[in-house]
Structure formats: C-alpha cells, structure tokens
N, C-alpha and C positions, 0 to 999 in steps of 0.2 A: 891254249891247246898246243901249241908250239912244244913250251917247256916240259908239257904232261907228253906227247908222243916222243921229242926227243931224247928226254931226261937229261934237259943242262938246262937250269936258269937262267934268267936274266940277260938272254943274249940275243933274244926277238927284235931290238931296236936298233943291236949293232947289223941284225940282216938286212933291215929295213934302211939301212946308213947306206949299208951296201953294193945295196941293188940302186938304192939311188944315185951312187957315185960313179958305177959303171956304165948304168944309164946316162948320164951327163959326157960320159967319154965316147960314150956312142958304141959301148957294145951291143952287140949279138946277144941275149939272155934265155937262156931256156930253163923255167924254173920245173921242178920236179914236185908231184903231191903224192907223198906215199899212203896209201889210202890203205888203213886198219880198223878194228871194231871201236876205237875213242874218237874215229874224225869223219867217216865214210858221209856221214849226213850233213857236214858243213865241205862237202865238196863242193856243190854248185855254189854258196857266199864265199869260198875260194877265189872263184872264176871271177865272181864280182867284185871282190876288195882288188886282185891284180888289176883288171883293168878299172876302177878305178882311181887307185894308186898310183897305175905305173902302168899308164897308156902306151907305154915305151915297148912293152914287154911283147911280142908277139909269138911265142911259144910256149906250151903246158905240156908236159907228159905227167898223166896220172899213170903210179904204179902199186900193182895189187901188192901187197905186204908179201915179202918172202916167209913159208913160215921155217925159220930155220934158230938153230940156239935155243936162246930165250923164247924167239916167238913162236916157238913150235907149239901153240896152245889156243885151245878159241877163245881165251880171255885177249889177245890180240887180233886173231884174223879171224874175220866174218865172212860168211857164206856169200857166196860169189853172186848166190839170186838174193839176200838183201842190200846189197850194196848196189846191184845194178841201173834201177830209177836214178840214184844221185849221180850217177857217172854219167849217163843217158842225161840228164837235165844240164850237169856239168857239159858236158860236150855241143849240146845247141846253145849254151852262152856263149863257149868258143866259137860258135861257127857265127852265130851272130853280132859277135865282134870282131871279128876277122882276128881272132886269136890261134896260130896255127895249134894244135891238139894231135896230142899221140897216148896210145893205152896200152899198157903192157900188161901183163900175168893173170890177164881176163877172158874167157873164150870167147869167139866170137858169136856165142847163140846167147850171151848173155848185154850183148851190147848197142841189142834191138839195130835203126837206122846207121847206129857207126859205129858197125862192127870194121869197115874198109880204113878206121882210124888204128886198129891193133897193131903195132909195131912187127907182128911176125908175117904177114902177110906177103910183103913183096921177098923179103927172105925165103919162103916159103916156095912162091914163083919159081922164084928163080935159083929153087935147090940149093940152097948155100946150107951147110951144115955152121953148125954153133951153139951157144946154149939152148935156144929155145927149141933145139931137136934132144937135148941131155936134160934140160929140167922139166921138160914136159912131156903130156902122151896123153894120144888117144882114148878111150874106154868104151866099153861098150855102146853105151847110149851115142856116142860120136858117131857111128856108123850110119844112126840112122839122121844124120843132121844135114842140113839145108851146106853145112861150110866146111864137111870134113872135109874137103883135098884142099883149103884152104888156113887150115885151123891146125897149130898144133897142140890144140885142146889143155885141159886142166893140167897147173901142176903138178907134179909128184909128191914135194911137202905140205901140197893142200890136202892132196889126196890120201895121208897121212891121218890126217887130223878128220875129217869127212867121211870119205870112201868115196863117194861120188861129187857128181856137182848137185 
C-alpha cells in the first residue's frame, strides 16, 4: 500500500529502519496517514501495526487527501462520509493506546465523538487566521450544524470534486 499511494518502490523497509533508529535516539515522532480512496479502510490496522511496531511512537495525524494536481479526481479522494467510520475506529485505537491523534481536512460533523481531535479547532478559538481559514469554508448545510462556530467546514478542492459534503 505504501508503494501503491506513494508511487516510489521499495522504500517501506528503509522507513521502517527509520523510524526505528530514531526511536532508539529517543526521538519525538509524529507519524502522518494521509488518508485517500486506496488506503481510507486500512486506517484503523494503521493504528495497530504503529503501536504494535513502535510502542515508541506516541503521535498520529490522519490527513484527508489534498485534492489538488493530480489528485484532483475521485479516482483518489473519497467522500468524506465514507471514510468517516475508519477514521472514527482509527481514533479510539488511539485513544485506547494512549496514542496522542490529530485529524485534519475533515469537518467536524463527520468525526462523530472526536470531532475535538480536528486540528482546526483551537485555531479556530482563538481567531488565528492561516490556511485552514483560505483552504476551507463554510456551506450551506454548515449553518445548520451542531460545530459551525467551531468548524471551518469542507475543503474548497473537495468541494471541487463533490459540490457538497
């Protein structure tokens, strides 16, 4: 799966070298899952090969697929309500391994109990402008949501590809 989302071979072993060498020096690691239409349903056995791999590791940020270039197509990005269960299942493994977890380019009415894990949120608080006030927005349906003053809702090159969520 590695090879098939990244498109470069043979290089899954030198990551796996990697992460284990820097784990050994005692770094900090935050690994990243960018979640597309070829991997969105082995996010939760993600969660489980990291920590059983690399109990070391104590941070996950899953990120919704940019769709942008190339991937501006839904032969890569999946609709943000079927991805949602595995990111939701992904996220109580983290929480039940005391895996810290953060989610990015997903709204929060899609993130069921841990929508308070989305990355835009305390930005959000506490009025900080930055991308996720320029790559994203609002839409109709947000108004009437449980998380608009919280949410800065659906992408713009989701919204591209969809129309709505």
């Amino acid at each position: 799966m590695d090879a098939k989302v990244s498109g470069v071979k043979d290089v899954f072993e030198d990551k796996i070298r990697g992460i284990r060498l820097l784990l050994k020096f005692g770094a900090d690691i935050r690994l990243t899952y960018i979640i597309c239409r070829s991997n969105y349903k082995q996010t939760p056995e993600f969660v489980k090969f990291i920590h059983k791999e690399f109990p070391g590791i104590k941070w996950l940020q899953f990120s919704f697929v940019k769709a942008m270039g190339k991937a501006l197509t839904k032969k890569i990005v999946p609709r943000y309500s079927t991805t949602s269960k595995y990111i939701i299942k992904a996220a109580a493994l983290c929480e039940k391994n005391k895996i810290r977890c953060e989610i990015d380019h997903i709204p929060l009415c899609m993130l069921g109990a841990y929508y308070r894990l989305n990355v835009d949120i305390g930005k959000i608080n506490e009025n900080k402008s930055g991308l996720h006030r320029r790559e994203k927005t609002p839409i109709k349906i947000c108004s009437k949501c449980k998380y608009v003053n919280i949410c800065s809702g659906p992408r713009k090159d989701y919204l591209k590809i969809y129309g709505d969520i």
